[in-house]
N, C-alpha and C positions, 0 to 999 in steps of 0.2 A: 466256787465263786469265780468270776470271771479277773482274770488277771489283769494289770493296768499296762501298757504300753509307756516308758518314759520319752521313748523316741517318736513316738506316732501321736499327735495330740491334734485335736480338729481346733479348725478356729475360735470354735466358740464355749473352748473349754475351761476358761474362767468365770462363766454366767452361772449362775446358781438360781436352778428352776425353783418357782414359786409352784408347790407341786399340792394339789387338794388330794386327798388318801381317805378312800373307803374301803375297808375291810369287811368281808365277809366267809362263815365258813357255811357252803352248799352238803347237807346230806342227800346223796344219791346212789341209785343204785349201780352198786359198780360193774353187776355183770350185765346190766342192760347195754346192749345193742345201740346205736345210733340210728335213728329212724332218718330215711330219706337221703342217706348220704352216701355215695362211692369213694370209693379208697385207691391207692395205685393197688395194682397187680405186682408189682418189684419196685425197692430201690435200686437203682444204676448206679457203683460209684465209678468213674472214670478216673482211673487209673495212669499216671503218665510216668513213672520210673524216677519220680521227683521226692528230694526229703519231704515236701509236703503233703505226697501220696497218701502218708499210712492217717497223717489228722482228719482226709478227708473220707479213709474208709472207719475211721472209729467213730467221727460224728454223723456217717451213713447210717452205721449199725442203731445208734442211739437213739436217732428219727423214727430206723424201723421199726427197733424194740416196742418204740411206743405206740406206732401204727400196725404191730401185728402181721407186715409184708418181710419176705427173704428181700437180701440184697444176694445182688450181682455184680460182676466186675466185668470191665470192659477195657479196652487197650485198643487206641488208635497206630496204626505204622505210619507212622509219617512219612510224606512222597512233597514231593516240591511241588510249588507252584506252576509250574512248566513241565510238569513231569507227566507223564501218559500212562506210563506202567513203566517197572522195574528194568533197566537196562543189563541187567546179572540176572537171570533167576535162579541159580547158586545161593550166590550174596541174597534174593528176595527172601528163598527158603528156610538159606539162616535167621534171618531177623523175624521170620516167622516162628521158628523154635525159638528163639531167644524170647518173643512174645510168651509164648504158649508157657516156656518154666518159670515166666514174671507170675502171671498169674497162678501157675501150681505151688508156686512156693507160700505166695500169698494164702491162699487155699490150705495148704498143708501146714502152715503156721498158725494158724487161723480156727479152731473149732468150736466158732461160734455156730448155735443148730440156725440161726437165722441164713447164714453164707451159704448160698445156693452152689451146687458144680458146678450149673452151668457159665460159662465164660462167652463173653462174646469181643470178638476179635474183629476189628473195620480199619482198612485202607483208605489210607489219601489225606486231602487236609483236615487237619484235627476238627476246627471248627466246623466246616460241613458235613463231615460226618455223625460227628456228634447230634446237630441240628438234623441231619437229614434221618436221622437214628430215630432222635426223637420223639418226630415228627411222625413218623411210620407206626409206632409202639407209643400209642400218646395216651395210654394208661399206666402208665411208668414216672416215676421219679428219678430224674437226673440230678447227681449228688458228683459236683465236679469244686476245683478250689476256683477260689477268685484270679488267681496265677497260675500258668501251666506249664511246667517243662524249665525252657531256659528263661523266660519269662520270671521267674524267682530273683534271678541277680539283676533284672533290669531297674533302674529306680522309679520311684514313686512320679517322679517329675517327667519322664517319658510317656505319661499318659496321663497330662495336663490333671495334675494331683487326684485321679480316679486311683483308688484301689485296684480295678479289674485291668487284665488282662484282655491283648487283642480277641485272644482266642474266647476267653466269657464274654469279654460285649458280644460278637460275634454270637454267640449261641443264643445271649440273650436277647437280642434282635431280634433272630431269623427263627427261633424255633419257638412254637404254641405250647411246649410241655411247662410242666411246674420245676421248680429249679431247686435242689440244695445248695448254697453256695457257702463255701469255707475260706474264711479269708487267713492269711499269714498267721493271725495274732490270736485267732481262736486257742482255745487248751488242748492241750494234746495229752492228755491222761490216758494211760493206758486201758479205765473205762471212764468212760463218758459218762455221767451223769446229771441231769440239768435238774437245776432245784429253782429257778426262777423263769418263767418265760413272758413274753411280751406281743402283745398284740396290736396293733394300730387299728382304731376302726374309725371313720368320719360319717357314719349313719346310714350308708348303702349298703344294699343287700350284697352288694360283691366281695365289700369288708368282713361281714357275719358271714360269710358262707367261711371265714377259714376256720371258724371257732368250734365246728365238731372235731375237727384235724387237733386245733390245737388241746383239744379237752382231753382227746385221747392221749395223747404224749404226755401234758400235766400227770395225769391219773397212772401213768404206768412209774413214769419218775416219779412221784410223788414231790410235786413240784408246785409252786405257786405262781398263779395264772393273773397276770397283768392288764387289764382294758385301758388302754391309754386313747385318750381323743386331744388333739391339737386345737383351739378353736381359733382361727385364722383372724387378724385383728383386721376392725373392719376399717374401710379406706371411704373418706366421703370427700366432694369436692368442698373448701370454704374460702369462703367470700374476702378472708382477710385472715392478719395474722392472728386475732382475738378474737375470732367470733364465738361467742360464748354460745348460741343458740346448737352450731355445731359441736361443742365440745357436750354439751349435754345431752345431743342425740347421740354422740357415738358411747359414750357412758350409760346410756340407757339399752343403747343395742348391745353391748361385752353383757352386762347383765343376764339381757333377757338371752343372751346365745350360751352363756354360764348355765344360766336356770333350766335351761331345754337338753345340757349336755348332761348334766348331774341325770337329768329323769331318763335318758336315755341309754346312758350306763347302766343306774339299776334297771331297766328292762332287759340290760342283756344280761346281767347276771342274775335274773331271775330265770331266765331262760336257758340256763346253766344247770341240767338235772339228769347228767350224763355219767356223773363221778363222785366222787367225795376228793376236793379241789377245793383248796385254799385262791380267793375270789379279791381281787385287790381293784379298783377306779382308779384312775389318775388323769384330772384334768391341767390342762397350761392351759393361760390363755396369751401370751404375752410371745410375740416371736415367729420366727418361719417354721412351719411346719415340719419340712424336712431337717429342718435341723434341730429341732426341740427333742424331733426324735431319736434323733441319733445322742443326745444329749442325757437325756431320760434314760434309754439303754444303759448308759455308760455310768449313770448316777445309780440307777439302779441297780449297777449288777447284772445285769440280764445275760443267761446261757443262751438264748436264740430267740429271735424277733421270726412271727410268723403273718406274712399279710398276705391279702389278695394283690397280683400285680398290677390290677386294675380296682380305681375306686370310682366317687360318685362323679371325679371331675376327669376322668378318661375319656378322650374320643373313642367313638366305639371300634373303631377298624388298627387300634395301636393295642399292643401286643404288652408290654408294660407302661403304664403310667409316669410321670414325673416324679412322683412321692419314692414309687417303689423302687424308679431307677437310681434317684440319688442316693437312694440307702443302701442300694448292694454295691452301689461302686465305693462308698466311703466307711461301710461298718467296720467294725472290728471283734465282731463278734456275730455266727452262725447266721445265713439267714435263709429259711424256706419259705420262697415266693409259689403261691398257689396260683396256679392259671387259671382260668376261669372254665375250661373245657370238665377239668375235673368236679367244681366247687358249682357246677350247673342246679344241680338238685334242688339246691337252697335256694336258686331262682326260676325254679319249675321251669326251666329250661333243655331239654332234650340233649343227652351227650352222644356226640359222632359215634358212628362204629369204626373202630381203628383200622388202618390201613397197611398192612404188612409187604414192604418190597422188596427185592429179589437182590439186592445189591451190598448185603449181607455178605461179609467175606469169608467167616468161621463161626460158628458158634455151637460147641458142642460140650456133653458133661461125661468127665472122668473119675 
């Protein structure tokens, strides 16, 4: 179960959702295959030499367990802003071994068979690297925390009450890959286990593309699979403070946007025949979207919320959404953002062939 934060409390943590609950349990078959769908090639946890390092390679491993991909460990050398290259290459060298035994020790404490040798090792600023990493290897899962480095002792209120970090926004910007992100207050159990997950979906095909992802990870945790839809209260103009004619159309339209949400759910859980997964609906209709969500998470219990970063009210040339972005900067609890490059399939849509560049600093297995 997801532990409560007494210090961390969102605003709208005295509302008590009005939550509609369908239950259902799917028999399927559990060694079938996922028809139509790609999967990453590795998870990436990145690595920073921070006590919140190890929560973020335990809830790397978790994702992967259930995705059936190795993780990998990466470590950025940090170079300044103004910096060109190393003014010592002594001192560079050292901090290059000082790398190299972060990660062996890691490795060598570590005999999980998912934890790959391979290590990959990148110079300069954190955030671009990472992003330009990304970017390059964009059949990868990058599994970084929501705070990096020193960035941990910095308060909440230096980044106007976002959760994330210079260095996450920054990545979440600038790079197209799918993202695990780990915030401070996640659990740090020696093994990870998730027994509850949560889904967002608003009726677009870019929301259901994460739902093979998520089925897989249900089914290997044996965990119960959440479809939550927000139904956004409708806004009309009226003519006065009483107008009754408008208060009975918009009572009519919550209704009929009820009635079409409920038929909608069960189509996806009918469409759910990937596992034997515990199948849960959960409509609001009352309230802001992104924050019902994060509300519902937190009511619920939820070990990790999985969305697309883009949904049906995304411009098409922005990289995440508003939904998706308010939620990784304010959770408190795992969240694996699906890019849409990977989650293509479900939209018969063509996925790039990656791009591997040269500006790789180390990466080698021992």
């Amino acid at each position: 179960m997801q532990s409560k934060s007494s210090s961390v409390k969102p605003p709208f943590s005295r509302i008590q959702p009005k939550l509609r609950q369908k239950s259902v349990r799917l028999d399927v078959d559990t060694n079938k295959k996922l028809p139509g769908v790609e999967t990453f090639k590795s998870a990436v946890a990145c690595m920073d030499n921070s006590p919140s390092a190890s929560r973020v390679l335990r809830h790397t491993k978790a994702v992967a367990t259930g995705l059936d991909i190795p993780v990998k460990l990466a470590h950025v050398l940090q170079v300044g802003l103004s910096e060109v290259s190393p003014s010592d290459p002594i001192e560079w060298q050292i901090k290059i071994r000082e790398a190299q035994d972060y990660l062996s020790r890691i490795l060598k404490s570590d005999d999980n068979p998912f934890i790959h040798k391979d290590r990959i090792l990148l110079n300069g600023v954190a955030s671009e690297e990472i992003s330009r990493w990304a970017d390059e290897n964009v059949d990868n899962l990058i599994a970084m925390g929501t705070r990096c480095g020193s960035e941990m002792a910095a308060p909440k209120s230096s980044y106007n009450g976002s959760a994330l970090g210079r260095t996450t926004q920054m990545v979440l910007t600038n790079t197209t890959a799918s993202l695990l992100l780990v915030p401070p207050e996640a659990k740090d159990n020696d093994e990870i286990s998730y027994r509850r997950l949560i889904v967002p979906l608003d009726g677009s095909c870019r929301a259901e593309s994460v739902l093979p992802f998520a089925v897989r990870i249900a089914r290997k945790h044996g965990a119960e699979l959440l479809l939550v839809h927000v139904i956004p209260k409708p806004e009309i103009m009226v003519s006065g403070l009483h107008d009754a004619e408008a208060n009975e159309f918009t009572m009519k339209l919550e209704n009929y946007n009820e009635q079409n949400a409920r038929a909608y759910l069960d189509r996806m859980q009918r469409r759910l025949a990937s596992g034997e997964i515990a199948v849960r609906a959960i409509i609001e209709n009352e309230g802001d979207v992104r924050e019902h969500m994060l509300l519902i998470a937190d009511y619920q219990q939820a070990d990790l919320i999985i969305m697309s970063a883009r949904g049906k009210g995304a411009v098409h040339d922005m990289s995440c959404g508003n939904v998706a972005r308010h939620i990784a900067a304010h959770t408190r609890i795992p969240l694996l953002l699906i890019r849409q490059k990977v989650s293509q399939p479900v939209d018969h849509l063509k996925l790039a062939t990656p791009q591997y560049g040269p500006r790789i600093f180390w990466e080698s297995a021992h």
